[in-house]
N, C-alpha and C positions, 0 to 999 in steps of 0.2 A: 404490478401483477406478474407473477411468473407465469408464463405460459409454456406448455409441453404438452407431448403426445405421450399415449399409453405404452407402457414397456419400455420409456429411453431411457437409456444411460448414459451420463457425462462422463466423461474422463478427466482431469483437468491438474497436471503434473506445477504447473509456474510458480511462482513465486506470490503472484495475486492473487489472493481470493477474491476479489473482486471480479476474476474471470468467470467461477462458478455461476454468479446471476448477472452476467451479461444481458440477458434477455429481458431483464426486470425493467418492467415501463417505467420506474421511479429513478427519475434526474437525481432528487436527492438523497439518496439513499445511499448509508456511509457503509463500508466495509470494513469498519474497522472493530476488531474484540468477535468478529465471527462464531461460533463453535457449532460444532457439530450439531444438528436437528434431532427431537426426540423425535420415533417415527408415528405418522398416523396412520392409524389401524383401524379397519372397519368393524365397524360393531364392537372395539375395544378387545379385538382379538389379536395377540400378540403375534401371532401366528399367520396373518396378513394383512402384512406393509402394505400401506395405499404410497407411501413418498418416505424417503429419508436423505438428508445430507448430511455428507460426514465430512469434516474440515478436519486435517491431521498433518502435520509436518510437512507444511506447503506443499500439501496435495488436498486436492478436493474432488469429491465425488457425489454425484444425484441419481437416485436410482429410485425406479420406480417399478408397481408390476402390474396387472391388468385391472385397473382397476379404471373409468374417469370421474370427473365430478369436478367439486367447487370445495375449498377448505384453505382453512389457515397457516401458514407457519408462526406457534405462535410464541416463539422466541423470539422472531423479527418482527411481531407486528404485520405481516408481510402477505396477501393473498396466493393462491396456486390456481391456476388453472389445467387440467389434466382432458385433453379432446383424445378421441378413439383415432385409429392408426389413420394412415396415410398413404394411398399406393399412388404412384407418379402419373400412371396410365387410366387408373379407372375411377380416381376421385377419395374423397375419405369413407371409411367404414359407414355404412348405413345401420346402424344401431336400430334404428325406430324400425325399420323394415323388418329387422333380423326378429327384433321381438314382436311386432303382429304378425308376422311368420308365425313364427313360435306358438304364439296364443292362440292357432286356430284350430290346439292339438289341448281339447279341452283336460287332459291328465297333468299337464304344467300348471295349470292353478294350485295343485299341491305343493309346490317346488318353488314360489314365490319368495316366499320369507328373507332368502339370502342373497336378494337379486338386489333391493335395493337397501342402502340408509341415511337417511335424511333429519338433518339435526336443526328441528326448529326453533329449538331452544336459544341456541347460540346466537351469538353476533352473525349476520346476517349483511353479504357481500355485495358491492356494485360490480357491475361491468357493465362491457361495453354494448352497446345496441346492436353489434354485429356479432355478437359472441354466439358460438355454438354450443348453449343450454341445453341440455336434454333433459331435465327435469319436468317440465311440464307436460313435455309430449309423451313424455314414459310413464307418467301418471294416469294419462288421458284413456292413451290405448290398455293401458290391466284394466284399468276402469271400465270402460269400454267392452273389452271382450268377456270380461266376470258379470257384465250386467245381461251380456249379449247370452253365456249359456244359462243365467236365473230366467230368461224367458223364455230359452229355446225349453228349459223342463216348464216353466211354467210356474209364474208366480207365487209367494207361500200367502197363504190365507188364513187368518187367524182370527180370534174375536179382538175387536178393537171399538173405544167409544166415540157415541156419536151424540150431540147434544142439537135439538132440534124446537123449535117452535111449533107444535103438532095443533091442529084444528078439531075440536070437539071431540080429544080422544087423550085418554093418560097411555104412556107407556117409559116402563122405567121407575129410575127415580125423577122425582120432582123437586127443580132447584129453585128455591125457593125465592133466595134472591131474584137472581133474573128474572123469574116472575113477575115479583112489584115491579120492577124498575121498566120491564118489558112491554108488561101486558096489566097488570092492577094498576098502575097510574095513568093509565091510556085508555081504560076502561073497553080493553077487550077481553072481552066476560068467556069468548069461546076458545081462546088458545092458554093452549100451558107450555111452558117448558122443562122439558123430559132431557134427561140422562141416560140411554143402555147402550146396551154392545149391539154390537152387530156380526156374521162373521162372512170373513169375504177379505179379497187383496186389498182391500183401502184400508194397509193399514200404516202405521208411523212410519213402519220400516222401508216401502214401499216409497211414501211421498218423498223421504229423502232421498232416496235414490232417483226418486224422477228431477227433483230440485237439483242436483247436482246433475244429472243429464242436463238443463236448458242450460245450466253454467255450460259445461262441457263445449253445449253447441255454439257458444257465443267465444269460445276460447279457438275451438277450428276454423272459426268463418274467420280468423286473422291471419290464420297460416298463409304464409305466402308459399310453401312448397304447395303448386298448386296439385298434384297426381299422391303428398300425402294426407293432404283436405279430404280430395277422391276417394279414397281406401277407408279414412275416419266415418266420413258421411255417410257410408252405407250400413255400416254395425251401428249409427248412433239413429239413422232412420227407422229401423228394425227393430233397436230397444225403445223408442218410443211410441211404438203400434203396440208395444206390450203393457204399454202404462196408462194405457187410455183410459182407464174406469179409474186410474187413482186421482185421488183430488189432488190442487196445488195446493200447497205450504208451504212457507220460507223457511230458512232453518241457518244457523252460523254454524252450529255442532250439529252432535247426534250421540247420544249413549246408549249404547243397545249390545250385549252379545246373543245370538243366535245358538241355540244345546241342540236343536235337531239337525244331528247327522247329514241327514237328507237335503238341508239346507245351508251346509257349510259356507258357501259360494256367499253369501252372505255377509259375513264377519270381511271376509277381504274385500268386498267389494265398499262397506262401508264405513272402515279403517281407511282404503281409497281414495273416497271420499271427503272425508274428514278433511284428509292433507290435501286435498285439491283446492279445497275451501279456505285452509291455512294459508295457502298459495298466496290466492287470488287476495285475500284480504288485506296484507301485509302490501302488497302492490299496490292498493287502492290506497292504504293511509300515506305512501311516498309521492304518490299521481301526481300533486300539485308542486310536488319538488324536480319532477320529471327525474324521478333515477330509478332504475333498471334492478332490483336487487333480489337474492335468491338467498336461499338458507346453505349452508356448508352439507354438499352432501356426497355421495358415492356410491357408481351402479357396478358394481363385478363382472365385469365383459367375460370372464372365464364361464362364468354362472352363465349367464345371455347365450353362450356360445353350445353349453350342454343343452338350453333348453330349444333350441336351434336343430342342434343335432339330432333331440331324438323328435322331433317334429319330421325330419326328415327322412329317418329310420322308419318311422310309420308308416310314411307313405310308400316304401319299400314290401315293409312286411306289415299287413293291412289286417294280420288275424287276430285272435283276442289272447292278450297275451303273449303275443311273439315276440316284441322289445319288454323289457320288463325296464323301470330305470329305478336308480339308489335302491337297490336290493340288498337288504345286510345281513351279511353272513355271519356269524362271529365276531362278533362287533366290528366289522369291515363295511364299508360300503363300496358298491362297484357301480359304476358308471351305467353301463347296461350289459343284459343278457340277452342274446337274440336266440331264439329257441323254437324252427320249423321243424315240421322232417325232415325237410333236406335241407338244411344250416344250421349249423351250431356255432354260435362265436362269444366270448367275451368281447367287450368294447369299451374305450376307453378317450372321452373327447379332450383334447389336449389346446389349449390356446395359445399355440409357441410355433410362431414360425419357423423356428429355428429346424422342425421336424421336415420343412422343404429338402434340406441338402444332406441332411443324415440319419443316421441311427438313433433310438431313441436313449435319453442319457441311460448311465447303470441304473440308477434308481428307479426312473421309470419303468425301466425292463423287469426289473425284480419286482415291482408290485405288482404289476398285471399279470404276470407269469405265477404269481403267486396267487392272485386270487383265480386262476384258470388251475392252481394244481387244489382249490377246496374240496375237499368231499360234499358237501351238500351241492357245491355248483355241479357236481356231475354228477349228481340224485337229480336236481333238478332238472338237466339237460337228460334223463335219460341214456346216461353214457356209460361205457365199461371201463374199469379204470383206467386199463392198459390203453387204453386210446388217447389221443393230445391234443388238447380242446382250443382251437385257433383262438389268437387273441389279436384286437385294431388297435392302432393308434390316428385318431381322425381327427385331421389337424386342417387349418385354415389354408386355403390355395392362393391367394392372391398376396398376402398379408408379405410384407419389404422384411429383409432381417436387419435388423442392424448391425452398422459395423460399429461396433468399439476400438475406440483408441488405446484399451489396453490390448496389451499384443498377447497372444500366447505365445507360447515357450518352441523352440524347434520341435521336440520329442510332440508335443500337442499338435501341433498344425498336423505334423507325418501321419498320425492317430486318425485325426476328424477327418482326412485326407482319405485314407484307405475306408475309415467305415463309408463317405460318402459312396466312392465308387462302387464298391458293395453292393450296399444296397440301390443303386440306379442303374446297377445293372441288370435287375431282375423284377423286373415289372412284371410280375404275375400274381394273380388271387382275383377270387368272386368281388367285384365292388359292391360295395354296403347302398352306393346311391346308384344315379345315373354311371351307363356303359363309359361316358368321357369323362366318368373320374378318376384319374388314376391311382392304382393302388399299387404298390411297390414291398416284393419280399425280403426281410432281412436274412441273409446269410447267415448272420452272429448270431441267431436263434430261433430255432425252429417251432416253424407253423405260426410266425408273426410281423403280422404286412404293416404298410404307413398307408391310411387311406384318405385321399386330400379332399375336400368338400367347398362347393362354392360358397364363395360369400357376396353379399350383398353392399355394391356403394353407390354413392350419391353425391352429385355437387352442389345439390340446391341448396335455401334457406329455409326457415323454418318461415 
């Protein structure tokens, strides 16, 4: 098993490739005929690399980007394991925190889709008993908090059937079978068995959801992080006082999509579902073999970090409307708009520590600055042209930068050298969050601050 943290980079100049997967738990694992890695990409988007190795002229390189999870290399044969960052002082990244954070900012259930991908399909990995898995807990809590606002609106109620032994009364159809079998060969003259609808939340849709609730609850009562059990138990107490009139029913699947609007929360919650139950099941058929094993998957910590951020923004600016998030302009999308009276800003959540000591790279400066020079964003904001529509870059505060062993060049260091000073020398602007966040102005471009946002970590276990 290769194990690494999110964002690292190898460097690795020698003569051995063998050096590249130093880390790898396999005694015998030969290094010889190496080549370079095809990359894995999430959701088969070229466009983002979850890991690539590149072997080339007795040099080798591992690079990675925000992404963690479980997957294959599978030229070698070979598993990866990819854990969220690591600050020396405050413990590892709390992912699970970050996203029931996040989910208590019901507008992120739209925003799901690219958070996670889980390939049940595939060959399907061990590890060890102590491994930092987030898959199950990352399921638990969307599940969890999608079930939590289908109650706070209030159950959907539909007609759904109910087949019953009624007492000196027809209603419905009359199934004929069960009948004989029921009540004609038992020679009770006064009951029938009836067929119809009914309409009310006892319906299909419903019991699954509550059937995978008691799963759920038997999945937290194991957590040994005991204060994230604490935090689970109360959303899963909550959605179970809303299921009280639904009956039980087992269920391995569930095939249903949901067309009413009004009841979107729905489809996600029992897509959710679904995989939680794939989970569990797969677990059960290895039980007697005692091995620990999970599907190859990957959750986008950049995504987690946006849905973080504007959780956070909200509770800033608390009016209807005043964060706006994936706003598309012109076929552009931007991060967020923040739009009070008194503030106007583009925003922009960036998952790179590297935004601690400097300025933000060219590229970044030029899209944000570009979606701040849109005509509609300053229709929308209410603004006059001639006015310069502040633009954030709100980056992670705790998060280590890595050093790479490759060097930069003298002309490069003198460069990141001066924008650093620059910009830390000008700590001013409105902060987005709390007064102790600091926000930092760039000199190299006007009306565009670095605003840092806390993050959340943890040492426990699951």
């Amino acid at each position: 098993m290769l194990l690494i943290s999110e964002h690292f980079q190898y460097y690795n100049r020698s003569d051995n490739h063998y050096d590249v997967i130093q880390k790898i738990d396999y005694h015998s694992f030969s290094s010889e005929g190496l080549e370079s890695t095809v990359p894995i990409c999430f959701k088969s988007d070229e466009k983002k690399s979850c890991l690539q190795i590149f072997i080339e002229d007795d040099k080798a390189k591992i690079e990675n980007s925000y992404y963690i999870g479980l997957d294959w290399i599978r030229q070698w044969g070979l598993p990866v394991q990819i854990e969220s960052k690591m600050n020396s002082s405050a413990g590892q990244l709390d992912a699970l925190g970050m996203l029931l954070e996040a989910l208590k900012e019901p507008e992120n259930f739209k925003h799901l889709d690219d958070l996670m991908e889980v390939k049940f399909d595939e060959e399907w990995i061990e590890v060890k008993g102590d491994s930092s898995i987030h898959l199950t807990p990352f399921l638990l809590i969307q599940f969890l908090m999608i079930v939590k606002s289908i109650v706070r609106k209030g159950l959907k109620k539909d007609y759904y059937r109910v087949t019953e032994n009624l007492e000196s009364r027809v209603k419905g159809k009359i199934l004929v079978a069960q009948q004989i079998r029921q009540n004609t060969v038992r020679n009770h003259r006064t009951k029938t068995v009836c067929s119809y609808q009914e309409y009310g939340i006892d319906t299909e849709a419903n019991r699954f959801l509550k059937y995978v609730l008691h799963f759920v609850q038997s999945q937290i009562l194991q957590f040994e992080d005991e204060d994230l059990k604490d935090k689970l138990l109360e959303p899963l107490s909550y959605n179970l006082g809303g299921f009280q009139q639904v009956s039980e029913e087992r269920f391995y699947t569930f095939k249903n999509k949901e067309h009413n609007p009004m009841f979107k929360e729905y489809n996600t919650a029992i897509q959710l579902g679904i995989q939680i139950l794939k989970l569990n099941d797969h677990n059960l058929s290895k039980a007697a073999e005692k091995r620990n094993t999970y599907p190859p998957h990957w959750i986008d910590m950049s995504k987690l970090f946006e849905l973080y951020v504007f959780k956070k923004l909200r509770e800033k600016f608390t009016g209807k409307d005043e964060v706006q998030y994936h706003t598309k302009v012109y076929k552009q999308e931007l991060d967020f708009i923040i739009n009070t009276e008194q503030f106007k800003a583009v925003v922009d959540a960036k998952y790179k520590p590297r935004y601690k000591k400097g300025n933000p790279s060219m590229e970044d400066a030029r899209q944000l600055s570009g979606y701040a020079r849109l005509n509609r964003v300053y229709t929308k904001l209410g603004l006059d042209n001639n006015e310069v529509i502040p633009v954030y870059f709100v980056y992670p505060k705790e998060l280590q930068i890595e050093e790479l062993v490759e060097d930069l060049n003298e002309e490069e260091e003198d460069v990141f050298e001066t924008l650093e000073k620059k910009i830390t020398d000008n700590k001013i602007g409105q902060s987005l969050f709390s007064a102790n966040d600091e926000v930092r102005k760039s000199t190299s471009y006007r009306e565009m601050y670095m605003q840092e946002i806390e993050m959340r970590f943890t040492s426990g276990k699951l």
